[in-house]
C-alpha positions in Angstrom: 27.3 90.6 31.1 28.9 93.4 33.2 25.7 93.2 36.0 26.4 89.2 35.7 29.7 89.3 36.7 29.6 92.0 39.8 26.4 89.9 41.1 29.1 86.8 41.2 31.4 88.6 42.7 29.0 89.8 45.2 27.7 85.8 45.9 31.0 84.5 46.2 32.5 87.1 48.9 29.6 85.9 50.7 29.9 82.4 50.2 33.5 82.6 50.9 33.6 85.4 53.5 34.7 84.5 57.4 32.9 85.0 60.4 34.8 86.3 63.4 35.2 83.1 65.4 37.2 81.8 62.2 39.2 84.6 62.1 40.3 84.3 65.4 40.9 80.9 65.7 42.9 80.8 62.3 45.2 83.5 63.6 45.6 82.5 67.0 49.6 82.4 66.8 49.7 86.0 65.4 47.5 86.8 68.6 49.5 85.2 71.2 52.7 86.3 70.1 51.4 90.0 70.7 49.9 88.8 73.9 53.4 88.0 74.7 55.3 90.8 73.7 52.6 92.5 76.6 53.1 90.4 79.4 57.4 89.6 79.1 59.6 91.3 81.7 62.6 91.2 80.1 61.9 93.9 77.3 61.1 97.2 77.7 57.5 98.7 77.1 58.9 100.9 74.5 60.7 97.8 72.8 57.3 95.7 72.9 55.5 98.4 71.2 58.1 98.7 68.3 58.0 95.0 67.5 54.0 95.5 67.3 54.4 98.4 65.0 56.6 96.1 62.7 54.2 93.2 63.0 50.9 94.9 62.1 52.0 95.5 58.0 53.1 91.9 57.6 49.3 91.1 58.5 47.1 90.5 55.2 43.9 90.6 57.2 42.7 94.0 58.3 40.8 92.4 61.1 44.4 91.2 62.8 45.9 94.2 61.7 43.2 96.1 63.9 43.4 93.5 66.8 47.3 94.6 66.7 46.6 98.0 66.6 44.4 97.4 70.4 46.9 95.6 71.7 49.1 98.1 70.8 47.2 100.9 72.6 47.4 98.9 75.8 50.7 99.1 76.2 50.9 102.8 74.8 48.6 103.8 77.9 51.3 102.9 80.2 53.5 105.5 79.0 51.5 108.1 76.7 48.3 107.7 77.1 47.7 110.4 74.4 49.2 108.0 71.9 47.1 105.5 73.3 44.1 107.4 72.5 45.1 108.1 68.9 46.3 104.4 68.0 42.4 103.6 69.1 41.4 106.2 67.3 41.8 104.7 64.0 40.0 101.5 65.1 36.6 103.7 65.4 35.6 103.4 61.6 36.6 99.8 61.5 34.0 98.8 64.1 31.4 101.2 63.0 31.7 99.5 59.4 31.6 96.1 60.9 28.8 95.3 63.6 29.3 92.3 63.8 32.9 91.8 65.1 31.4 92.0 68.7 34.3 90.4 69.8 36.7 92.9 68.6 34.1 95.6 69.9 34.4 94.1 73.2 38.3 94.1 73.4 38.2 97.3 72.5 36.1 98.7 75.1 37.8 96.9 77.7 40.7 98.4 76.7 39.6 102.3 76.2 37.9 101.6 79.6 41.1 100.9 81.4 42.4 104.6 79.7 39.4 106.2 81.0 39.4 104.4 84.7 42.9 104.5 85.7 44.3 107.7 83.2 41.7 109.8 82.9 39.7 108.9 86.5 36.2 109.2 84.0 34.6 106.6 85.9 31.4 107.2 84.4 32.6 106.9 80.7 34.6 103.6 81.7 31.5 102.2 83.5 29.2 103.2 80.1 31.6 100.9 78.1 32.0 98.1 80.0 28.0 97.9 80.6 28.2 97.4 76.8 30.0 94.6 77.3 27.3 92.9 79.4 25.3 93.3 76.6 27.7 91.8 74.1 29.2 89.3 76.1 25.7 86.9 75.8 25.9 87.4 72.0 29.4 85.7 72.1 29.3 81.7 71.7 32.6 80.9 72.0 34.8 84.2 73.4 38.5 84.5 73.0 40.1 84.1 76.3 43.4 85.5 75.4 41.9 89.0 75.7 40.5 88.3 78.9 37.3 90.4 78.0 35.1 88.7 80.6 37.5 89.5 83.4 37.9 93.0 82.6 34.0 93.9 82.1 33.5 92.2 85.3 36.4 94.0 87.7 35.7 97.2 85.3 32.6 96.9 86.6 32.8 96.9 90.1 35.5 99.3 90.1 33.8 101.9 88.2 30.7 101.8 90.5 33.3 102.1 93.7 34.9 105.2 91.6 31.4 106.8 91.8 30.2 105.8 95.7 28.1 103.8 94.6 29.7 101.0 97.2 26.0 99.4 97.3 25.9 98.1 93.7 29.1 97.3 93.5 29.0 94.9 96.9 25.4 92.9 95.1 27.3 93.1 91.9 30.3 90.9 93.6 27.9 88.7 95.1 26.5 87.8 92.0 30.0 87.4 91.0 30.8 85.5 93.3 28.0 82.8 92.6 29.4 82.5 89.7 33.1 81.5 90.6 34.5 77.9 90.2 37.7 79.2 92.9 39.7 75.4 91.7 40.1 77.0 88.0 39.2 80.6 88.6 41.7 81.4 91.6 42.7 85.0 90.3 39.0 86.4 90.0 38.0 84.2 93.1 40.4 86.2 95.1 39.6 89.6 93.8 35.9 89.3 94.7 37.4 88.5 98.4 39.6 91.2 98.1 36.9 93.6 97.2 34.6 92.4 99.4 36.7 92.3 102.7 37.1 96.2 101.2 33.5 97.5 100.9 32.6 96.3 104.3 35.3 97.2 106.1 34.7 100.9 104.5 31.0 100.2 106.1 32.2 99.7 109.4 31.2 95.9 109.3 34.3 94.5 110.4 33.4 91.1 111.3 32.0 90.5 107.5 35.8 92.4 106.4 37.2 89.8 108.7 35.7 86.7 107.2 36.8 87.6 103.5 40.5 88.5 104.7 40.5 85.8 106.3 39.8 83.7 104.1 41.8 85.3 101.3 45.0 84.6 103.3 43.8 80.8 104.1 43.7 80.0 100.4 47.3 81.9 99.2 48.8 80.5 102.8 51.0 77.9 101.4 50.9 79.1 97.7 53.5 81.2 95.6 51.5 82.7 93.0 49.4 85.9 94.2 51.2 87.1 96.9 50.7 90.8 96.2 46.8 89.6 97.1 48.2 88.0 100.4 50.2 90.8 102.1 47.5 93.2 101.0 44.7 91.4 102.8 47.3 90.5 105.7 47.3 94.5 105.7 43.8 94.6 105.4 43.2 92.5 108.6 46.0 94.0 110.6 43.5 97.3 109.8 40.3 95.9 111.8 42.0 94.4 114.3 43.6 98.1 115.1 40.3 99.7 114.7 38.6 97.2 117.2 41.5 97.3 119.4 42.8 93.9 118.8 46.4 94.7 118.7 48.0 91.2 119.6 46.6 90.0 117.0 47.4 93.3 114.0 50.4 92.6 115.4 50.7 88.7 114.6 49.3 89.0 111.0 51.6 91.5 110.3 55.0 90.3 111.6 54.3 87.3 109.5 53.7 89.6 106.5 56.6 91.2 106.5 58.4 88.0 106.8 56.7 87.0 103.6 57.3 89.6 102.0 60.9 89.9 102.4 61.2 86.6 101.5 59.5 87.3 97.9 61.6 91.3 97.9 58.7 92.9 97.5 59.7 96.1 98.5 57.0 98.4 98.1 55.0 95.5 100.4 57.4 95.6 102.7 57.6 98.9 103.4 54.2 99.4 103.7 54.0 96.5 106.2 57.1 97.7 108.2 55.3 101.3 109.1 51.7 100.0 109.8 53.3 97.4 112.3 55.6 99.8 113.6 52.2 101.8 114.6 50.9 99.0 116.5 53.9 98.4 118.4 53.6 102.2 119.3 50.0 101.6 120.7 52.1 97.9 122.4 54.6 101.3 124.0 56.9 98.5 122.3 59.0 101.7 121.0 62.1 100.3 120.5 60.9 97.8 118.0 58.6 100.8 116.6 62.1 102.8 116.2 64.0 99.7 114.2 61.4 99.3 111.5 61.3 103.5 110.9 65.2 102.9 110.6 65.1 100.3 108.4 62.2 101.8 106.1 64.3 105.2 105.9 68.0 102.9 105.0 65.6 100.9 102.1 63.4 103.3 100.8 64.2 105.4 97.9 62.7 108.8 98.5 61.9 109.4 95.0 59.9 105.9 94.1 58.7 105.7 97.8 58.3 109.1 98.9 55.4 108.0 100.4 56.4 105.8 102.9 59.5 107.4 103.7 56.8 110.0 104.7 54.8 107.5 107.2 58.5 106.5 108.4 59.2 109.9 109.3 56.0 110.5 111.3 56.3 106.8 112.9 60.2 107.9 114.2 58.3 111.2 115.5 56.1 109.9 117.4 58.6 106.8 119.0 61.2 110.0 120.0 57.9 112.1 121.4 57.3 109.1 123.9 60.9 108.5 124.5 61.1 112.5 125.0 63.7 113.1 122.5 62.0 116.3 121.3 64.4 118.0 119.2 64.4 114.4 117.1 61.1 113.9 117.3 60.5 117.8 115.7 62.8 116.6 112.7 61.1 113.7 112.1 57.7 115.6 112.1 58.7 118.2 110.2 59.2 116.4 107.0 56.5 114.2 106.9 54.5 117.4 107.4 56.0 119.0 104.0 55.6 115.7 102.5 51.5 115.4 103.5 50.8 119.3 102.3 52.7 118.8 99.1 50.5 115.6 98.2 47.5 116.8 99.8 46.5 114.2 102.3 44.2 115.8 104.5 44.1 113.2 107.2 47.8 112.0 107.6 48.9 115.4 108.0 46.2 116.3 110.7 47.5 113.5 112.7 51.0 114.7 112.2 50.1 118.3 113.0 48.7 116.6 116.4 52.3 115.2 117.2 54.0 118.6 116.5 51.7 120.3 118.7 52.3 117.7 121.3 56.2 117.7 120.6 56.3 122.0 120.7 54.5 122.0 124.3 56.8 119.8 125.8 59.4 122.0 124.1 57.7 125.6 125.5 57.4 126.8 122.0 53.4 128.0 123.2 53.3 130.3 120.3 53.9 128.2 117.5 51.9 125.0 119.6 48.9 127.7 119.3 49.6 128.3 116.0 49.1 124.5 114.7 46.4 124.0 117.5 44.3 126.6 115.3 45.3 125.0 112.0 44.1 121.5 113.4 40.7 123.5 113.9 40.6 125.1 110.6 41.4 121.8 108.8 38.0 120.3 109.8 36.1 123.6 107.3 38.2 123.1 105.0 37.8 119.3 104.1 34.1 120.0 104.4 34.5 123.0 102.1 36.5 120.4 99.9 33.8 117.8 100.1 31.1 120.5 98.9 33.3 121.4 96.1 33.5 117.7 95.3 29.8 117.8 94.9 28.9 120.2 93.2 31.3 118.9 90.7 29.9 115.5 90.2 26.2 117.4 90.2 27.8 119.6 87.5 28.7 116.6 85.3 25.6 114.4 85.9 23.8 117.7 85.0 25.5 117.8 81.4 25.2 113.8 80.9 21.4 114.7 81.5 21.2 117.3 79.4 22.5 115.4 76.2 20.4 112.6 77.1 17.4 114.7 76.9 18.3 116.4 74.1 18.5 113.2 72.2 15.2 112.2 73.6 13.7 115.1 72.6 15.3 114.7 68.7 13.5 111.3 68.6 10.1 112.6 69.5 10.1 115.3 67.5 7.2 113.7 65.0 5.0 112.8 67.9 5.2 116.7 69.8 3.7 117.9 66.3 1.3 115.5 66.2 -0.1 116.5 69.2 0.8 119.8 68.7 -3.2 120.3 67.7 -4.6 119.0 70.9 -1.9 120.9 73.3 -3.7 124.2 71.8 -7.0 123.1 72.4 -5.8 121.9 76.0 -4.2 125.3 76.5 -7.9 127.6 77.1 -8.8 124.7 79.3 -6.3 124.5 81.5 -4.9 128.0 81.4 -7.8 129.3 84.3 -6.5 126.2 86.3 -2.6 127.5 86.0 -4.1 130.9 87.2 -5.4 129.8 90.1 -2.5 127.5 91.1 -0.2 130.3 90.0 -2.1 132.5 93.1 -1.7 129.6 95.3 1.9 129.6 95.2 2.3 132.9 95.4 0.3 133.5 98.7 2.0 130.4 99.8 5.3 131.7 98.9 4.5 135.3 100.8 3.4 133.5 103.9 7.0 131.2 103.9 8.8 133.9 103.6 7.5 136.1 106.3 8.2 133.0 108.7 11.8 132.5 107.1 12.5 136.3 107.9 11.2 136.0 111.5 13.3 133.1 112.4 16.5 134.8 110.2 15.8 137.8 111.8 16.3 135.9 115.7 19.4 134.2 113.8 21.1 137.4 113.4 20.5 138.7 116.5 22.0 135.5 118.3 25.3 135.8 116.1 25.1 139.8 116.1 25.6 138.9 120.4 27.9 135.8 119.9 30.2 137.7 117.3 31.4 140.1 120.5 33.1 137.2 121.7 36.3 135.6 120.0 36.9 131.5 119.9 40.6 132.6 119.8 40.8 133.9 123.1 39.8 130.9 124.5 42.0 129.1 122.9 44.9 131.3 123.6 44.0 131.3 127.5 44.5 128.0 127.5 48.0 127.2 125.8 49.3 129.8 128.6 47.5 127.8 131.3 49.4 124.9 129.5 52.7 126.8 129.5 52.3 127.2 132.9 51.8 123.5 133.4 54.7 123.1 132.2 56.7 125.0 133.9 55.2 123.7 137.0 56.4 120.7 136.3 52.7 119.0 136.0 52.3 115.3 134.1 51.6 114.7 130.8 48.2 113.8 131.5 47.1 117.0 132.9 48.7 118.9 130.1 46.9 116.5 127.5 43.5 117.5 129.4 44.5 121.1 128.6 44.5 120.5 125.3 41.4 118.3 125.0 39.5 121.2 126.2 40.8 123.8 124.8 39.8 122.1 121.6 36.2 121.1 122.7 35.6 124.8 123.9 37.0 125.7 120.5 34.5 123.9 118.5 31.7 124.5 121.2 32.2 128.3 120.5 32.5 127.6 117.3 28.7 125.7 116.9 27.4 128.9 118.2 27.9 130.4 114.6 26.5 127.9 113.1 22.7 126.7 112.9 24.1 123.6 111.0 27.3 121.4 110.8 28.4 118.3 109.3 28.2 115.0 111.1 32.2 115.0 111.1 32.4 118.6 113.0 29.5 116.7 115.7 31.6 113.6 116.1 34.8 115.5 116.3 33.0 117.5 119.2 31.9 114.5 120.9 35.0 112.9 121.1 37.0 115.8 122.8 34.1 116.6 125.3 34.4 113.2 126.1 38.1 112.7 126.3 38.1 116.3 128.8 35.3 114.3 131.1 37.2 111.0 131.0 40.2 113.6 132.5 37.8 114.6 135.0 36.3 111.5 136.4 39.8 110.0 136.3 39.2 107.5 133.7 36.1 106.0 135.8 34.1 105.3 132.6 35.2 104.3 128.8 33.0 105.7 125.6 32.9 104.4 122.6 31.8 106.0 118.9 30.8 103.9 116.1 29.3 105.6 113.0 28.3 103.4 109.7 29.4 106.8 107.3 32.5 107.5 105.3 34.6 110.2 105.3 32.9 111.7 102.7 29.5 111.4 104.1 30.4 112.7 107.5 31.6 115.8 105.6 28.6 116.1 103.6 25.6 115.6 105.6 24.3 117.7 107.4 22.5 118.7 111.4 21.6 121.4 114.2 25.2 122.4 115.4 26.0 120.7 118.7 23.2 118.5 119.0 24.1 115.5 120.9 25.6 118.4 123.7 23.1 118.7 126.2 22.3 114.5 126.3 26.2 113.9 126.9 26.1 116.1 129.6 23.0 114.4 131.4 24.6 111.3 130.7 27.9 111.9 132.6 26.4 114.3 135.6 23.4 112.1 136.1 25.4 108.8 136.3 26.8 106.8 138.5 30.5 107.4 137.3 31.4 110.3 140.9 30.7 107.1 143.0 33.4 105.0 141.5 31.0 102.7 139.3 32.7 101.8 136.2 30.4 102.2 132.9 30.7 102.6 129.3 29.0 105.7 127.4 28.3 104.3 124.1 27.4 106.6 120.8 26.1 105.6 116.7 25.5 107.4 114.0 23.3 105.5 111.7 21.3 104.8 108.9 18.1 103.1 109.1 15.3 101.3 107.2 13.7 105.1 105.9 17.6 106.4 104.6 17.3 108.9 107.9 20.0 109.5 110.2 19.8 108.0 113.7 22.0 109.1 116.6 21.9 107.0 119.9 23.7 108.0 123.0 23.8 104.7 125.8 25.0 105.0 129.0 25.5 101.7 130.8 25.7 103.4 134.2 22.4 104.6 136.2 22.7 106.8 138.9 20.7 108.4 141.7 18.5 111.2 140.9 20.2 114.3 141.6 18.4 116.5 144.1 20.2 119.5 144.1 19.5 120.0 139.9 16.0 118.2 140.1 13.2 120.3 139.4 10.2 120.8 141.0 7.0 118.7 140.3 9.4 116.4 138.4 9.8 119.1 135.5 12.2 117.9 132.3 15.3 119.4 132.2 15.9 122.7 130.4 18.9 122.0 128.4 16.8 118.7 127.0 13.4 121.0 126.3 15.5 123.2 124.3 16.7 120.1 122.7 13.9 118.9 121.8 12.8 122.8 120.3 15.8 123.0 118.2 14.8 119.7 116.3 11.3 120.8 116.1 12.8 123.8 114.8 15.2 121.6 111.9 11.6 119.7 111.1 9.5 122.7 110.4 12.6 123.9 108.4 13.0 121.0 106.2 9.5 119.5 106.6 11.0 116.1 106.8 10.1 113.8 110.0 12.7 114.2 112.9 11.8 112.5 116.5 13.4 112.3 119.9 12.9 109.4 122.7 14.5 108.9 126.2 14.7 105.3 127.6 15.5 104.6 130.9 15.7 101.5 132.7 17.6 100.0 135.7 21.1 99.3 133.4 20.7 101.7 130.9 19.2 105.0 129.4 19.0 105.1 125.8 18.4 108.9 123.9 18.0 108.2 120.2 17.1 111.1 117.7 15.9 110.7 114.2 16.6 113.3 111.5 16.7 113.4 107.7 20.0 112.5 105.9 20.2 116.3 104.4 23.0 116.8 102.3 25.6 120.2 102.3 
């Protein structure tokens, strides 16, 4: 009788028993009311959370109780993300007794994702969890929209995957997404693919694909009120590319319009951000009083506490505005606190360009100490964001190391039956193969032996070079030439002399500097390009233009890696073999690439052909020395890595093309 009744029991609960989809849609009103308390602006967080805390006991089901509990932890993250943690802590054995509440799963790991993405910045843990929501989300007839699971997996997704560089998943990942867009009743995640789009490619370099998506971003919220933060940041967006590919008439359009908009809608933070990038372009316009209002006006609005940084970008835009006016002492002010501001916060880029406008600013002032001073630190910076980049590595190598590790650990746990069962035939493999290890063993070694002899000879020839190039110190040139620039100074010389100075005093710096170096990173070789450049533009009296396009980001300029000053000897054929001392205008044009094979392709164009020059030519039509030696060096880098490297001149009547191929080795 007591078996009959338990077995009863145990048919009825699952006669009677609900599945998930009822459960939801019978307490949908519990469900919205907390999706309310998350989304109202007139209550406080801390409020919102309190009137969850009393609405989760008054539940009977443990199921809403739970859903409570998540929603609960989403708004917890926003202000102790430790409590956030906890409160989703005691959903774990919930789920774990209940598989088949995917739903619920899926809400959950949307929201511990967010925790992990935007708290925690474990961009790998978030992207694990929202990949299990691609798996779920299939398994889900009818999902609950009020959680906006879908959403979040998707733009969890893609962010992740830009969290860990891998920018080229996440751009086929959006055009997936994209496919699958209806924009009339899915504006919001319509406009985030755009968004995100417009982002990767202008991160790429491919501006004119940015371009479209901006563009098209701002036709659709044009004459609409609802996503305007989405507007002024693609307005922002554009006003970028068109500064990068010198179209500032048109930065400069966007962005005046954007500020309108987004004074009209007081969105302050928008509007400060707006009013310093389009102060910038009317810098680059010499349009310096209208440069000087909006620093002003961002300074008078901006609270220095909420907006600290753009009351930085204000100070360095009023620096720059005084430095061209020539109010020095003003301009040194200005400077000086957006300096503190950038090394307090760490960004490496903003305050190089601001340590560039105090040198400029303490020349013009005769202060050639301390302009020699930040000249050097200028120089330094470039080692230390590449020493910052390797450190960067060899973190994420450390922690895909460990996620390996456990992986194969649990690998090797499930396979434990199978290695004993072939435990047997191992041993009888081991005789067998054990005279064939021998041999291979020998083979190494020799091989070994004979590398390394090779390895000392060209070390030894290394050390030699640096033991000679150590007895001269980069400093003094760069010394010698902040006095020749004092003296410039106080000869009264123009501005543009005294900038030619300092662009090569800066080459000459990092010249010296490649002599201690058999490698360097792409950014040191770009950097070095531009200021030779910029002293021979000086020289020729602006007679040609050059131009440096490079498809790598900052990071990747930083980490990969090639023969110190490689590009030297081909820049200098290209500007003494020109046309450019007859007064012929031409363009010297330079890429860094990557091509089909993942190598690294430089090409050097010059646009402008000139006579042969007979006083240099050699004999019997020999090749130049410098571009033999060239050619050696990345003979040299092959041997060395044993990867393919090439090197091919191309001459014509309008044009002579150098390209060299290398492999994309990393620091």
């Amino acid at each position: 009788m007591k078996y009959s009744v338990l077995f009863f029991c145990f048919i009825s609960q699952l006669l009677f028993a609900q599945t998930e989809e009822e459960m939801i849609r019978e307490n949908q009103p519990v469900f919205k009311k907390a999706e309310q308390l998350l989304s109202q602006d007139n209550t406080t967080v801390e409020k919102s959370i309190q009137e969850i805390d009393q609405l989760i006991p008054s539940q009977s089901s443990v199921y809403v109780q739970h859903v409570l509990m998540i929603h609960k932890a989403s708004m917890e993250k926003r202000i102790n993300v430790k409590k956030a943690g906890s409160t989703l802590q005691k959903v774990v054995p919930f789920l774990l007794q209940h598989n088949d509440y995917v739903q619920l799963r899926s809400f959950y790991n949307s929201v511990q994702g967010r925790i992990l993405f935007e708290v925690q910045k474990d961009c790998q843990g978030a992207l694990k969890l929202y990949e299990e929501n691609l798996a779920l989300l299939p398994t889900i007839t009818h999902p609950y929209t009020g959680w906006n699971v879908v959403m979040e997996t998707q733009t969890g997704v893609i962010n992740s995957l830009l969290c860990l560089q891998r920018d080229q998943e996440a751009l086929e990942y959006l055009k997936q997404f994209e496919s699958e867009i209806n924009p009339k009743t899915q504006l919001k995640e319509y406009i985030y693919v755009l968004a995100v789009s417009g982002y990767i490619h202008t991160k790429f370099a491919n501006y004119s694909e940015g371009e479209k998506y901006f563009l098209k971003t701002i036709a659709l919220l044009e004459h609409s009120t609802a996503h305007q933060d989405n507007y002024l940041a693609s307005c922002n967006n554009l006003a970028h590319i068109y500064k990068v590919t010198e179209q500032t008439d048109k930065g400069i359009a966007i962005l005046e319009k954007a500020l309108q908009r987004a004074k009209k809608i007081k969105e302050l933070n928008n509007e400060l951000l707006i009013a310093n990038n389009l102060g910038f372009l009317y810098v680059q316009k010499e349009a310096y009083s209208k440069a000087q209002q909006l620093g002003l006006s961002v300074l008078q609005t901006a609270d220095e506490k909420q907006f600290g940084f753009h009351t930085a970008n204000a100070n360095r835009l009023l620096a720059t505005v005084n430095y061209h006016l020539g109010n020095y002492q003003a301009a040194e002010t200005y400077i000086d606190k957006a300096i503190a501001y950038y090394r307090n916060f760490q960004n490496q880029d903003l305050l190089r360009q601001s340590l560039d406008v105090k040198n400029k600013v303490l020349i013009q002032t005769q202060q050639f100490e301390e302009a020699s001073q930040v000249n050097s630190e200028i120089i330094g910076m470039l080692d230390s964001i590449t020493l910052n980049s390797n450190v960067q590595n060899l973190q994420r190598n450390l922690i895909a190391y460990e996620t390996e590790k456990k992986d194969q650990e649990i690998t090797i746990l499930k396979q434990k039956e199978k290695i004993q069962a072939f435990e047997i035939e191992k041993q009888k493999q081991f005789l067998r193969y054990s005279f064939l290890g021998l041999a291979v063993l020998f083979l190494v070694a020799f091989l070994i032996v004979y590398y390394q002899k090779k390895i000392n000879a060209i070390q030894s020839l290394a050390l030699r070079s640096k033991l000679t190039r150590s007895q001269f110190n980069p400093h003094y040139i760069n010394n010698a030439f902040t006095a020749l620039q004092a003296t410039l100074i106080e000869k009264g010389m123009d501005e543009k002399l005294i900038n030619y100075t300092a662009d090569i005093s800066r080459f000459s710096r990092l010249l010296l500097e490649s002599t201690f170096k058999e490698e360097w990173s792409l950014f040191e070789e770009k950097q070095m390009i531009i200021n030779y450049l910029k002293t021979q533009m000086h020289r020729f009296d602006d007679s040609f233009d050059f131009q440096l396009t490079d498809q790598f980001t900052e990071h990747e300029l930083n980490r990969y890696m090639l023969p110190s000053a490689l590009t030297q000897t081909v820049l200098e054929n290209a500007i003494e073999h020109s046309g450019f001392q007859q007064d012929k205008r031409g363009t010297i044009e330079v890429f860094f690439e990557k091509n089909q094979e993942k190598e690294l392709v430089i090409k050097v164009m010059n646009t402008l052909v000139g006579e042969e020059n007979t006083a240099t030519k050699k004999q019997g039509n020999e090749p130049s020395r410098g571009l033999e030696i060239t050619k050696q060096r990345l003979e040299l880098h092959r041997k060395i890595h044993r990867q393919h490297t090439s090197f091919s001149f191309v001459k014509n009547e309008k044009k002579v093309c150098v390209t060299f191929t290398l492999p994309l080795l990393a620091a």
